[in-house]
N, CA, C, O and CB atoms as a CASP TS submission, in Angstrom:
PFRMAT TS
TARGET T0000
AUTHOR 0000-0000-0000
METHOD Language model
MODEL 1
PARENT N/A
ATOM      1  N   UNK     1    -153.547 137.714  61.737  1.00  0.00           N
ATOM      2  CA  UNK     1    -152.405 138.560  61.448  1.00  0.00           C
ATOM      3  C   UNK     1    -152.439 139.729  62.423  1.00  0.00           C
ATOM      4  O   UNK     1    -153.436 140.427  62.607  1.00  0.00           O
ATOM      5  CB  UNK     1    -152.415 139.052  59.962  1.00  0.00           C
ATOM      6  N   UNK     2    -151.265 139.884  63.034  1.00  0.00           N
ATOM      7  CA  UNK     2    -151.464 140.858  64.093  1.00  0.00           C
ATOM      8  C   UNK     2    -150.003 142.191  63.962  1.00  0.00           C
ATOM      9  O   UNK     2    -148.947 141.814  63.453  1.00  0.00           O
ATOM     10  CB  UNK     2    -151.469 139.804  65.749  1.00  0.00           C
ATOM     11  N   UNK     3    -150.126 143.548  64.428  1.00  0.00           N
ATOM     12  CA  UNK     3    -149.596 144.502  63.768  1.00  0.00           C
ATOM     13  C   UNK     3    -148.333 144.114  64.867  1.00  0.00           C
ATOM     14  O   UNK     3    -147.632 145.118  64.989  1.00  0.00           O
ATOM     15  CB  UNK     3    -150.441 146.078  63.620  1.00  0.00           C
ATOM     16  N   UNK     4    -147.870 143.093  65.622  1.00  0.00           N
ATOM     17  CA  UNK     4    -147.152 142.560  66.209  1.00  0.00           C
ATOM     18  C   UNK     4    -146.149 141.743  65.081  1.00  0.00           C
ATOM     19  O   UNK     4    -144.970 141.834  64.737  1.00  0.00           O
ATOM     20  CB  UNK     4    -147.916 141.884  67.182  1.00  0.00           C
ATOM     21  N   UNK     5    -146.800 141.271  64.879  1.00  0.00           N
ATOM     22  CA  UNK     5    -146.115 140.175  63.414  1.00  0.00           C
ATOM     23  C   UNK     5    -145.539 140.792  62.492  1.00  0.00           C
ATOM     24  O   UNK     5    -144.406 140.380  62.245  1.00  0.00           O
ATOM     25  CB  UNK     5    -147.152 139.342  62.467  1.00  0.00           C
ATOM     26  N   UNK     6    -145.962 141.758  61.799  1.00  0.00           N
ATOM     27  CA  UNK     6    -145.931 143.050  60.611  1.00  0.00           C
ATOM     28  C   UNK     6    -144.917 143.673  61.128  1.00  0.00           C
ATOM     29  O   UNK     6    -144.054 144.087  60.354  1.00  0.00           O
ATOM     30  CB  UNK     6    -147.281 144.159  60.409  1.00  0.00           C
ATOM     31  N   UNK     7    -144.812 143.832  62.185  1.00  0.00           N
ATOM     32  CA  UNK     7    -144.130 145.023  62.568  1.00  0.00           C
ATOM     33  C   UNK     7    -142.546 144.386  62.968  1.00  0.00           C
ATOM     34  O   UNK     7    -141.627 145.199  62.876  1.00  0.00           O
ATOM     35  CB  UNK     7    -145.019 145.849  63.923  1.00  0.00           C
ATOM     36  N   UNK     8    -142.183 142.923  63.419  1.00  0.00           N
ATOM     37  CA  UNK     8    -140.974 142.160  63.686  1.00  0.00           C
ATOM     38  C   UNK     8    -140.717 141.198  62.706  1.00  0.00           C
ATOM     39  O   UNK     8    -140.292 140.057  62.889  1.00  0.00           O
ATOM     40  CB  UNK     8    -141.012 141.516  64.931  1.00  0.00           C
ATOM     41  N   UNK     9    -141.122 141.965  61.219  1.00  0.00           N
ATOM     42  CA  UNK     9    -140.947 140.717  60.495  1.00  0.00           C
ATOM     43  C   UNK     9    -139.655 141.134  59.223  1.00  0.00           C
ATOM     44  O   UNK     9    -139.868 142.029  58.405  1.00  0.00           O
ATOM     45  CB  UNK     9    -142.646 140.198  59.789  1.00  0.00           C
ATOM     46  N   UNK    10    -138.888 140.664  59.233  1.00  0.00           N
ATOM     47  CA  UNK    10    -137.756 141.104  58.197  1.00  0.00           C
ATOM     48  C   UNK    10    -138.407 141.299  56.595  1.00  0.00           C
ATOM     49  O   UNK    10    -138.828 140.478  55.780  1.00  0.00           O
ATOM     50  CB  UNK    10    -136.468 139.798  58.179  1.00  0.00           C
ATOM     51  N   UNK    11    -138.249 143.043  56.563  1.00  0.00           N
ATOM     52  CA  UNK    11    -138.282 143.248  55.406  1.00  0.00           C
ATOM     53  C   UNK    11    -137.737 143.469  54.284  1.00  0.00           C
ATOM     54  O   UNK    11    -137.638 144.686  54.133  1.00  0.00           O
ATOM     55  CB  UNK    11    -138.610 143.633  55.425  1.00  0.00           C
ATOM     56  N   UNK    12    -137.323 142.889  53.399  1.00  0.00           N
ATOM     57  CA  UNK    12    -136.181 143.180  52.098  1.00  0.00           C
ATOM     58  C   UNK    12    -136.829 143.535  50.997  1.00  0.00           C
ATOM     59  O   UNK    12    -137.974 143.238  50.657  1.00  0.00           O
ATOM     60  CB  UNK    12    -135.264 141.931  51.609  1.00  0.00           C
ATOM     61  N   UNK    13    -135.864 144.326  50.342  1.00  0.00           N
ATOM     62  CA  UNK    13    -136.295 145.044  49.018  1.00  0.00           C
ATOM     63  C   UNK    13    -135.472 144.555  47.751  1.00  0.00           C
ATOM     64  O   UNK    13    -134.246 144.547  47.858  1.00  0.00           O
ATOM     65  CB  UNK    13    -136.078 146.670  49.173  1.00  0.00           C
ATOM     66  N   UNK    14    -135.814 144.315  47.051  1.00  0.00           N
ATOM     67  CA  UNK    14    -134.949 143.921  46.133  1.00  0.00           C
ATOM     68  C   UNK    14    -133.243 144.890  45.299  1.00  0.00           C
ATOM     69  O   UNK    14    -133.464 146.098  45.210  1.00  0.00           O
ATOM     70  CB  UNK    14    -136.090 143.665  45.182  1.00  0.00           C
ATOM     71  N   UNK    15    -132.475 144.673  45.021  1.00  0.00           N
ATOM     72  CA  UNK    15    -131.261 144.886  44.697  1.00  0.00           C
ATOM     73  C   UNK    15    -131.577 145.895  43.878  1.00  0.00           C
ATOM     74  O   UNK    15    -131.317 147.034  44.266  1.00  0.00           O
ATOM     75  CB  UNK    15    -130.489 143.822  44.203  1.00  0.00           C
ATOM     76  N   UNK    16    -132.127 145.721  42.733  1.00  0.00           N
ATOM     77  CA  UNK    16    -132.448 146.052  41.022  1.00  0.00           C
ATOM     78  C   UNK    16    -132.789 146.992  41.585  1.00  0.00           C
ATOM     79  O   UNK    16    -132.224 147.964  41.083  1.00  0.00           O
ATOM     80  CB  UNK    16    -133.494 145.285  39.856  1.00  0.00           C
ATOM     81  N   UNK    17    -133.937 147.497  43.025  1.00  0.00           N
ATOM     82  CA  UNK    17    -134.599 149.157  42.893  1.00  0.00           C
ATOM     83  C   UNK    17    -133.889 149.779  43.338  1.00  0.00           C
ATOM     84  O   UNK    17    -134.511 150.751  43.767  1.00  0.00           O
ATOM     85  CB  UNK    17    -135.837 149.646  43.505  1.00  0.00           C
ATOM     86  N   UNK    18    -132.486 149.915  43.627  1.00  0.00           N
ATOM     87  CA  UNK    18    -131.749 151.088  44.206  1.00  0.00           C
ATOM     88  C   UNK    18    -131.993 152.670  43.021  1.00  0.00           C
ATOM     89  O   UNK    18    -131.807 153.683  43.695  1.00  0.00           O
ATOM     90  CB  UNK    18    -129.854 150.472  44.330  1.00  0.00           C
ATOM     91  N   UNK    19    -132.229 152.902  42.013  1.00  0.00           N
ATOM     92  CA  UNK    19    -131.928 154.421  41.235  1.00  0.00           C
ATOM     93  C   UNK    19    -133.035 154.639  40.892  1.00  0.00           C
ATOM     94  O   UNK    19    -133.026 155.346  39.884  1.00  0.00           O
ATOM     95  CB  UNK    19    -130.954 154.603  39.960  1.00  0.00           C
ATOM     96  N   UNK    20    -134.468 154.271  41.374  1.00  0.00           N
ATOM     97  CA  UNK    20    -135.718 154.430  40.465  1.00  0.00           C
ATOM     98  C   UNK    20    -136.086 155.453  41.506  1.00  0.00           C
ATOM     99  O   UNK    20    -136.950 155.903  40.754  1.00  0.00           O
ATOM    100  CB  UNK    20    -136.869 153.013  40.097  1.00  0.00           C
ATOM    101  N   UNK    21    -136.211 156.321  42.711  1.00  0.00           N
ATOM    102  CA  UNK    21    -136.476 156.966  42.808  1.00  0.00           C
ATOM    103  C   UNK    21    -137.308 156.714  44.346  1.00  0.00           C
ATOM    104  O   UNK    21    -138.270 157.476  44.450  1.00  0.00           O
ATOM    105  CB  UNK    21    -136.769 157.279  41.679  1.00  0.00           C
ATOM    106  N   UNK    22    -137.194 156.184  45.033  1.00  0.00           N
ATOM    107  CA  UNK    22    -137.623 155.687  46.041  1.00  0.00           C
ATOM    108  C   UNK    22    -139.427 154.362  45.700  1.00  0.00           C
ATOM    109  O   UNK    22    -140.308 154.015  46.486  1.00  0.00           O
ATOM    110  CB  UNK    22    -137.767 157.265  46.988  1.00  0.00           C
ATOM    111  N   UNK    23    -139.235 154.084  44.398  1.00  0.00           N
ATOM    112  CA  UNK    23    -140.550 153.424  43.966  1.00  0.00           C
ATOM    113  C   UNK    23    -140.881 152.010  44.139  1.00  0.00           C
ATOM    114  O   UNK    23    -141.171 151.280  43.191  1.00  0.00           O
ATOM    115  CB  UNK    23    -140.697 153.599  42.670  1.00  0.00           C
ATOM    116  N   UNK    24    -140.834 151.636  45.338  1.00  0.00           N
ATOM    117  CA  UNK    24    -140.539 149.818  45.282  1.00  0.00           C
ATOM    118  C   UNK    24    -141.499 149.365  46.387  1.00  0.00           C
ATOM    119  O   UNK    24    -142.288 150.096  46.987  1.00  0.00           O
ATOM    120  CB  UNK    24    -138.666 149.188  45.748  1.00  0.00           C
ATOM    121  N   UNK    25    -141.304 147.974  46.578  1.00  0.00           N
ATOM    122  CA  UNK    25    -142.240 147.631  47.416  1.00  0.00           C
ATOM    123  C   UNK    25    -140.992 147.076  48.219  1.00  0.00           C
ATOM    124  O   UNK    25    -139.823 147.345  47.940  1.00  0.00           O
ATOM    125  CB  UNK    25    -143.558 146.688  46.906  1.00  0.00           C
ATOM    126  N   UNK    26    -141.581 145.937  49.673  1.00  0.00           N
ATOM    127  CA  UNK    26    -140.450 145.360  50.276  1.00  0.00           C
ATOM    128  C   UNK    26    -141.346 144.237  50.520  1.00  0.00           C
ATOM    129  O   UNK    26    -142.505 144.606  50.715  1.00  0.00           O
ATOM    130  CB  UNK    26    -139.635 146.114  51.527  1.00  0.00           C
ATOM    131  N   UNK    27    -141.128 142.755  50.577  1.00  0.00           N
ATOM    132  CA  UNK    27    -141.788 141.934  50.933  1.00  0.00           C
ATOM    133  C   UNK    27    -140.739 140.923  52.291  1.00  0.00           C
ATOM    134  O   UNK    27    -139.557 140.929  52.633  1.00  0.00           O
ATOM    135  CB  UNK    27    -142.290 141.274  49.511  1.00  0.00           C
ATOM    136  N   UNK    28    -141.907 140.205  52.689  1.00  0.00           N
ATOM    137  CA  UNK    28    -141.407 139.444  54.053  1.00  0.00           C
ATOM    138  C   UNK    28    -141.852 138.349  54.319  1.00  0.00           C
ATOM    139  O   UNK    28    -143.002 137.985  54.073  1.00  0.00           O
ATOM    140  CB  UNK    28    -141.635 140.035  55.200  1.00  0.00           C
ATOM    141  N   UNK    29    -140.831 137.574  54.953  1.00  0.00           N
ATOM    142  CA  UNK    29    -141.730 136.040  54.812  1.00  0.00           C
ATOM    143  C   UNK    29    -142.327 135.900  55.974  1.00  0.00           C
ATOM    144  O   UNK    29    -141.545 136.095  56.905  1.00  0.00           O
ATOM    145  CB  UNK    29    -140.869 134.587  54.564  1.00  0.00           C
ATOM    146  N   UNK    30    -143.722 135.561  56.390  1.00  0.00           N
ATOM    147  CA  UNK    30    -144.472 135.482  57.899  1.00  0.00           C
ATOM    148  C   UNK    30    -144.998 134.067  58.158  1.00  0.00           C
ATOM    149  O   UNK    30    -145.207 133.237  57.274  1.00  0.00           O
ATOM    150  CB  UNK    30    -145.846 136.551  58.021  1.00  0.00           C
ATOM    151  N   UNK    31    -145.176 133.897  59.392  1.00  0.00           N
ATOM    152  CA  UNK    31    -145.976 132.800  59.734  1.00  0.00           C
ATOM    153  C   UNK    31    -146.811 132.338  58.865  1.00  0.00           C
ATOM    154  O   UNK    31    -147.278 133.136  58.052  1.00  0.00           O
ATOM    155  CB  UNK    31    -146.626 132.998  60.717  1.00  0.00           C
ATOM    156  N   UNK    32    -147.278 130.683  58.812  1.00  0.00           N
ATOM    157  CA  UNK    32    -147.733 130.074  58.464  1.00  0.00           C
ATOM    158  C   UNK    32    -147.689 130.152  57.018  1.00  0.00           C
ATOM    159  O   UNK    32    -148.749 130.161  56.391  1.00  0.00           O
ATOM    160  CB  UNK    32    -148.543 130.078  59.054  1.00  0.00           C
ATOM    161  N   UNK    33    -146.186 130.228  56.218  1.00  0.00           N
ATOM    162  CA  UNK    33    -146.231 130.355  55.013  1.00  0.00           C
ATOM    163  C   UNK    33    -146.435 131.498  54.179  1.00  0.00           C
ATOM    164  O   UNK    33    -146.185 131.381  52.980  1.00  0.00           O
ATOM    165  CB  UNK    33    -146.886 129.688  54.794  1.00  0.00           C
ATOM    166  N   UNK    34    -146.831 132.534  54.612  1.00  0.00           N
ATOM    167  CA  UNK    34    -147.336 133.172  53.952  1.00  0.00           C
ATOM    168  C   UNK    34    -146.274 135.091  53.549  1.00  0.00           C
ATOM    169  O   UNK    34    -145.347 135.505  54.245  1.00  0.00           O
ATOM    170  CB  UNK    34    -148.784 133.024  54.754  1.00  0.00           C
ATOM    171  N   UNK    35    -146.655 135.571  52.724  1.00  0.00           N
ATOM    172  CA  UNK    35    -145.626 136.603  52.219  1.00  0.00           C
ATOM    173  C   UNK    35    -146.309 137.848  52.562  1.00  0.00           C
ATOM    174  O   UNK    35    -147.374 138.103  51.999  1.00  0.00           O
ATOM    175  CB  UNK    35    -145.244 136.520  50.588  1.00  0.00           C
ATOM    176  N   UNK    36    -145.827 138.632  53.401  1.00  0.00           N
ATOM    177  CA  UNK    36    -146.362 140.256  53.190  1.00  0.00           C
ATOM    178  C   UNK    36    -145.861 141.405  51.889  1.00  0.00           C
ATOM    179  O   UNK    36    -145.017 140.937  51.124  1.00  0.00           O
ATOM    180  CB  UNK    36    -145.848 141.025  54.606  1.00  0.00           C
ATOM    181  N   UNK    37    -145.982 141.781  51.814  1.00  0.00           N
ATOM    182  CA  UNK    37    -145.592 143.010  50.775  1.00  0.00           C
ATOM    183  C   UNK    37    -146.623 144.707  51.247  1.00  0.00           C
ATOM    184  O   UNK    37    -147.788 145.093  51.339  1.00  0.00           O
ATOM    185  CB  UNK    37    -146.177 142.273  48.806  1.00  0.00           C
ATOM    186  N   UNK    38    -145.375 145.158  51.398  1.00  0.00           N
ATOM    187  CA  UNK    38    -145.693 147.056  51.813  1.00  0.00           C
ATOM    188  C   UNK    38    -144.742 148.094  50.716  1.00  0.00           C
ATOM    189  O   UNK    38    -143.717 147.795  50.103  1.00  0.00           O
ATOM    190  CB  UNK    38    -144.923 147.547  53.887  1.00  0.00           C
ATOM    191  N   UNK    39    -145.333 149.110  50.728  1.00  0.00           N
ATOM    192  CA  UNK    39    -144.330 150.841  50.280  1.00  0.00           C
ATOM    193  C   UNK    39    -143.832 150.568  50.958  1.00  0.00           C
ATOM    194  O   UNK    39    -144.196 150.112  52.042  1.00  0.00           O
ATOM    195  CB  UNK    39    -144.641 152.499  50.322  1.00  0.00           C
ATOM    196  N   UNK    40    -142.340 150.832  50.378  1.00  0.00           N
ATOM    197  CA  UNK    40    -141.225 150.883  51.459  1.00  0.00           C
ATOM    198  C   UNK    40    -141.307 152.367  51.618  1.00  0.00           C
ATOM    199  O   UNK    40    -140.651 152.753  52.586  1.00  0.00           O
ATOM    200  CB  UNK    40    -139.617 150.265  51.021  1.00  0.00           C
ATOM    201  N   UNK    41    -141.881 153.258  50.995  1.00  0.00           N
ATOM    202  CA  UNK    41    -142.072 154.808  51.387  1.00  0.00           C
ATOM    203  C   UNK    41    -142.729 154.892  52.456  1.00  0.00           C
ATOM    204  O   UNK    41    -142.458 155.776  53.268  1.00  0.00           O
ATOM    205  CB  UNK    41    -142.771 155.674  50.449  1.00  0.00           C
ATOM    206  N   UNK    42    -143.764 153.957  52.684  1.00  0.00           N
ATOM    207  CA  UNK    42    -145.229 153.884  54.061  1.00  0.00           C
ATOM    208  C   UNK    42    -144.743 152.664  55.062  1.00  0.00           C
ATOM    209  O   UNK    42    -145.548 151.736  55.144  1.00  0.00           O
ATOM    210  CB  UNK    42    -147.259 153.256  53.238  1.00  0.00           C
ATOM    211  N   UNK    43    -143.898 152.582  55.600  1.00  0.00           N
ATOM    212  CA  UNK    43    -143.091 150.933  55.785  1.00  0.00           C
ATOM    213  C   UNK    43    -144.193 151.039  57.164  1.00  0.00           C
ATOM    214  O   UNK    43    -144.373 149.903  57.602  1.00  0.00           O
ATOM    215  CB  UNK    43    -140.700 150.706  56.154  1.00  0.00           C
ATOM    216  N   UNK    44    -144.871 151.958  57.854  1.00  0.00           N
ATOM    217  CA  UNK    44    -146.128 151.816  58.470  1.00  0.00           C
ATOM    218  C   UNK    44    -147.324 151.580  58.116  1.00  0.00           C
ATOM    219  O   UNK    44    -148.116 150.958  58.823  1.00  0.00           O
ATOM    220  CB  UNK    44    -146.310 152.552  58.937  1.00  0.00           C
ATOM    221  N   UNK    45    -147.577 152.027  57.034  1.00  0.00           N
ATOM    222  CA  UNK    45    -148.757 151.598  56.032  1.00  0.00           C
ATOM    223  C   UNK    45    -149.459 149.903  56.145  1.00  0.00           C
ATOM    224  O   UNK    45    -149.124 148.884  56.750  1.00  0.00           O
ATOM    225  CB  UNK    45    -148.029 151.784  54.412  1.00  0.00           C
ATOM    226  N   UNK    46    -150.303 150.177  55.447  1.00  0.00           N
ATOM    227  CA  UNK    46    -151.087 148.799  55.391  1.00  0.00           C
ATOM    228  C   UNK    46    -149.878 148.223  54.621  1.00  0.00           C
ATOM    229  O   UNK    46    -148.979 148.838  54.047  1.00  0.00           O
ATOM    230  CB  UNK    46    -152.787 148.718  54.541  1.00  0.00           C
ATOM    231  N   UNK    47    -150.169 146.248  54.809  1.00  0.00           N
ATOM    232  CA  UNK    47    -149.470 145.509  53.874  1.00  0.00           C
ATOM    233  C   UNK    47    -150.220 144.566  53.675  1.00  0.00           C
ATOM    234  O   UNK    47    -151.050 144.302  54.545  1.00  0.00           O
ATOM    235  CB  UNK    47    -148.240 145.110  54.158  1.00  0.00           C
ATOM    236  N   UNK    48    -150.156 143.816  52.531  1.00  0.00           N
ATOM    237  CA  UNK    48    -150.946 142.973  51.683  1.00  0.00           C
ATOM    238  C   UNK    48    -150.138 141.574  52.202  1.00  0.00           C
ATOM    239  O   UNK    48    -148.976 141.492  52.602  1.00  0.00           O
ATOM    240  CB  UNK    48    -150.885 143.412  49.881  1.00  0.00           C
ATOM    241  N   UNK    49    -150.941 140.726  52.087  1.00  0.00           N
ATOM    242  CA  UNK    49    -150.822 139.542  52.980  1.00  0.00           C
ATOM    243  C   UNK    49    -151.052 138.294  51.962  1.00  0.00           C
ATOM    244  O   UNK    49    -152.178 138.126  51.494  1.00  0.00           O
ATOM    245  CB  UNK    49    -151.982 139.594  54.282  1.00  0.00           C
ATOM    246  N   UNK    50    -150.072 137.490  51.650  1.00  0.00           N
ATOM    247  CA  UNK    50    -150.708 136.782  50.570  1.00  0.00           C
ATOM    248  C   UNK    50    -150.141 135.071  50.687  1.00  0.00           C
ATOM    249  O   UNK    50    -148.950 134.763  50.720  1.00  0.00           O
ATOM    250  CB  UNK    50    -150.251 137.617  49.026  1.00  0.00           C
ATOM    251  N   UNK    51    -150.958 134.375  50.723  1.00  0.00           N
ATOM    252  CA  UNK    51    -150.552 132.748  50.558  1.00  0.00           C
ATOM    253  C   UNK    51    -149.622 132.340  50.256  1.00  0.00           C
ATOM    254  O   UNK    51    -149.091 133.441  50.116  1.00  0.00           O
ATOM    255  CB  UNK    51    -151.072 132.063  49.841  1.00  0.00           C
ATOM    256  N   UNK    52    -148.779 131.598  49.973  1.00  0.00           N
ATOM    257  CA  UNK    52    -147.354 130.825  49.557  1.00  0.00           C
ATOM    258  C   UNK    52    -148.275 130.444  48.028  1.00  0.00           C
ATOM    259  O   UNK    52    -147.639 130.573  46.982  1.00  0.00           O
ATOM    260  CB  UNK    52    -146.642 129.100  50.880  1.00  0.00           C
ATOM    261  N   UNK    53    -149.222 130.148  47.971  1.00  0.00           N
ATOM    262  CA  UNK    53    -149.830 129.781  46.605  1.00  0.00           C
ATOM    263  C   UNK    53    -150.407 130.923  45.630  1.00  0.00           C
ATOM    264  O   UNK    53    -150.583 130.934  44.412  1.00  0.00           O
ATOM    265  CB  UNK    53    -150.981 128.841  46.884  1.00  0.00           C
ATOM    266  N   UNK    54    -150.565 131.592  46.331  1.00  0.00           N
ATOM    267  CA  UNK    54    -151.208 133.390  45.769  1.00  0.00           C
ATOM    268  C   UNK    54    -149.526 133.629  45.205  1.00  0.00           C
ATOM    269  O   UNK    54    -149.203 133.735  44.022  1.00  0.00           O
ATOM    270  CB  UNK    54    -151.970 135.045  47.608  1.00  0.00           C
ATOM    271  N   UNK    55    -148.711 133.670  46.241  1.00  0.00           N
ATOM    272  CA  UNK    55    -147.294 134.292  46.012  1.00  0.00           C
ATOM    273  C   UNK    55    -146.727 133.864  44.437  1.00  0.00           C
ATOM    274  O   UNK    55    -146.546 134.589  43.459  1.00  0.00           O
ATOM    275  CB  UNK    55    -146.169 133.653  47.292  1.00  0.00           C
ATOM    276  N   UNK    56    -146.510 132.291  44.621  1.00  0.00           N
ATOM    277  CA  UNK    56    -145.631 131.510  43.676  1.00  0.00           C
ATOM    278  C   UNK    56    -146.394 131.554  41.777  1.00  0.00           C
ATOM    279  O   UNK    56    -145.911 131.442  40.650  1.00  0.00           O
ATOM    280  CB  UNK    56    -145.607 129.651  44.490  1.00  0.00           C
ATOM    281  N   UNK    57    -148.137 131.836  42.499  1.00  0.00           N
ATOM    282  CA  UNK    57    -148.817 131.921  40.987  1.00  0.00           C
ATOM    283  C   UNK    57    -148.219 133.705  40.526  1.00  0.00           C
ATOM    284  O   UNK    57    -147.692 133.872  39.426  1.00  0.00           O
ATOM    285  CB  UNK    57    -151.076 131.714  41.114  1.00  0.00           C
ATOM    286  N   UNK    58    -148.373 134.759  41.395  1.00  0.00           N
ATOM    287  CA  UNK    58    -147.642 135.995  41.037  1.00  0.00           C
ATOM    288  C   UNK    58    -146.677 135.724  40.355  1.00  0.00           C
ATOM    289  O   UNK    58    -146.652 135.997  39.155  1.00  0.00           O
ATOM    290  CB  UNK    58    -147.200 136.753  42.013  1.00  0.00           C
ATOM    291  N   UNK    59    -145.486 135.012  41.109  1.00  0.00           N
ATOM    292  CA  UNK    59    -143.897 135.257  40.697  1.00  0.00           C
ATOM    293  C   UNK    59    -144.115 134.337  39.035  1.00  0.00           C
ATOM    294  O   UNK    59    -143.714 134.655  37.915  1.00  0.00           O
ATOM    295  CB  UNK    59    -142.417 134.302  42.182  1.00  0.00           C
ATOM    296  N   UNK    60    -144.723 133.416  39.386  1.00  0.00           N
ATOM    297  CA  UNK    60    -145.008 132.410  37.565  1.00  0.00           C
ATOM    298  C   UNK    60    -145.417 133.339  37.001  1.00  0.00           C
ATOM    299  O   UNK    60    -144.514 133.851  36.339  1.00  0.00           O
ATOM    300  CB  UNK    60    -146.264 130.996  37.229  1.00  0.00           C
ATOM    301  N   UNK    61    -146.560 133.965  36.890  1.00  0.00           N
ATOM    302  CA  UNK    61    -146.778 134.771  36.078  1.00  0.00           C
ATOM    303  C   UNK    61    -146.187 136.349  35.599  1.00  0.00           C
ATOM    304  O   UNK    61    -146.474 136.758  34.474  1.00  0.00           O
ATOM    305  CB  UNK    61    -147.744 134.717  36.353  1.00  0.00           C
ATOM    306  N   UNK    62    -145.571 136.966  36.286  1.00  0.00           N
ATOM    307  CA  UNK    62    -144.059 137.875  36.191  1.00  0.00           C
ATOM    308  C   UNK    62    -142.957 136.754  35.350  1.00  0.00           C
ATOM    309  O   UNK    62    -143.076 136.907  34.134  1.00  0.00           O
ATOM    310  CB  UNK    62    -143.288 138.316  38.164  1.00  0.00           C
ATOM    311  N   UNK    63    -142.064 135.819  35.670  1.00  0.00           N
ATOM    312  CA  UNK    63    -141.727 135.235  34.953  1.00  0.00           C
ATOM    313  C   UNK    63    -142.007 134.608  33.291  1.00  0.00           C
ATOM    314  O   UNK    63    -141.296 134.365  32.315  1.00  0.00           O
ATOM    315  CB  UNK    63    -141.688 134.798  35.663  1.00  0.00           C
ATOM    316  N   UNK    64    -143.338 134.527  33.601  1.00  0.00           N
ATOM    317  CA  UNK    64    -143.989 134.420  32.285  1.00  0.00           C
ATOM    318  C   UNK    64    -144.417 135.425  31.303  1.00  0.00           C
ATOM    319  O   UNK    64    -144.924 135.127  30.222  1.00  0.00           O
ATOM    320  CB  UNK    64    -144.959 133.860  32.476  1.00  0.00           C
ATOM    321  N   UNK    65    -144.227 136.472  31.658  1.00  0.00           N
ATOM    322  CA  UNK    65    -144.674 137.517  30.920  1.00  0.00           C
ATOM    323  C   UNK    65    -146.249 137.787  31.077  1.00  0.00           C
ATOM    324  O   UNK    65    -146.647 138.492  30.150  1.00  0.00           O
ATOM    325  CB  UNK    65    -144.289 137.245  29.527  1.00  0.00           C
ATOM    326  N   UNK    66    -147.027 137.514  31.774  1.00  0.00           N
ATOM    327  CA  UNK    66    -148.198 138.219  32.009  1.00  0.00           C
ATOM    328  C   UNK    66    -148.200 139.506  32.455  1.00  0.00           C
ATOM    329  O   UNK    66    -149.317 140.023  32.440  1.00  0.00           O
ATOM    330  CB  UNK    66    -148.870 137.619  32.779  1.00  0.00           C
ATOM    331  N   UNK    67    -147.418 140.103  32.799  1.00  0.00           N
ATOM    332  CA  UNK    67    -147.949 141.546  33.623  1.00  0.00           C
ATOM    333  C   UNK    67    -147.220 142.547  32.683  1.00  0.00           C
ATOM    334  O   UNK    67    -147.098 143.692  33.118  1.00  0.00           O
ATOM    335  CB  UNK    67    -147.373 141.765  35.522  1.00  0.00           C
ATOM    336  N   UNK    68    -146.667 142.237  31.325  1.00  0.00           N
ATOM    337  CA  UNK    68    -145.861 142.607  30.585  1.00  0.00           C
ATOM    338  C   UNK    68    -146.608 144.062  29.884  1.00  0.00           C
ATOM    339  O   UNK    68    -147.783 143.908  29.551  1.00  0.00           O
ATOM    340  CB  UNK    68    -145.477 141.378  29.699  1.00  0.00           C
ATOM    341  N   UNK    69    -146.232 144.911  29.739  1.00  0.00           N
ATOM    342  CA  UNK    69    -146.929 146.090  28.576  1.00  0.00           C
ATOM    343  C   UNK    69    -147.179 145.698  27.013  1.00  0.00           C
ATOM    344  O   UNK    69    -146.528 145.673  25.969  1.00  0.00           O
ATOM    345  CB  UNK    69    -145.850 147.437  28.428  1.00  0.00           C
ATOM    346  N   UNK    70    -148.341 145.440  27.404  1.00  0.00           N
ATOM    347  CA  UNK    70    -148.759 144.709  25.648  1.00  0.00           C
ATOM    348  C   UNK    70    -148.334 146.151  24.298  1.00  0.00           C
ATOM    349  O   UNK    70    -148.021 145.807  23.158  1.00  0.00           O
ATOM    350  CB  UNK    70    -151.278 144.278  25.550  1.00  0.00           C
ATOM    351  N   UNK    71    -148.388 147.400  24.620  1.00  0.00           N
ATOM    352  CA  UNK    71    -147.983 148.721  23.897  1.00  0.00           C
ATOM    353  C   UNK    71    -146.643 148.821  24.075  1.00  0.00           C
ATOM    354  O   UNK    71    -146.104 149.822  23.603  1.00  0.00           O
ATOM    355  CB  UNK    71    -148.657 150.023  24.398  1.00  0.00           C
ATOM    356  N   UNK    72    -146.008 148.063  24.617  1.00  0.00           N
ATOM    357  CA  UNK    72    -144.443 148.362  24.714  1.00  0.00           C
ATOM    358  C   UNK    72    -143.596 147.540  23.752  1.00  0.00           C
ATOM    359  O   UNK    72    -142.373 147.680  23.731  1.00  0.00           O
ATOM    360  CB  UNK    72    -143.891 148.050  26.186  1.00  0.00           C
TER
END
């Protein structure tokens, strides 16, 4: 992974975070399958780099209610 790649890679943010206050992430799809995610506040900042299989078990489990507030 090179700060070449990171740096020309289309980043989108999702729709839903426009009024929260600048609090979101932005993710991107990169070579060899795989998904970045950065602060869109730090859009220079480090970004987390994650598998097409890391990715799709995240999004299942958001869908599923795992990351849910068990006190809420």
């Amino acid at each position: 992974m090179s700060y070449e790649e990171i740096s020309r890679a289309v980043w989108r943010k999702s729709s839903l975070s426009g009024g929260n206050g600048g609090s979101c992430v932005e993710v991107a799809s990169l070579n060899g399958r795989r998904v970045g995610v950065r602060d869109s506040k730090d859009r220079s900042g480090p970004a987390l780099i994650f598998t097409s299989t890391e990715w799709q078990t995240f999004i299942s489990g958001i869908k599923g209610g795992s990351f849910e507030d068990p006190a809420a």
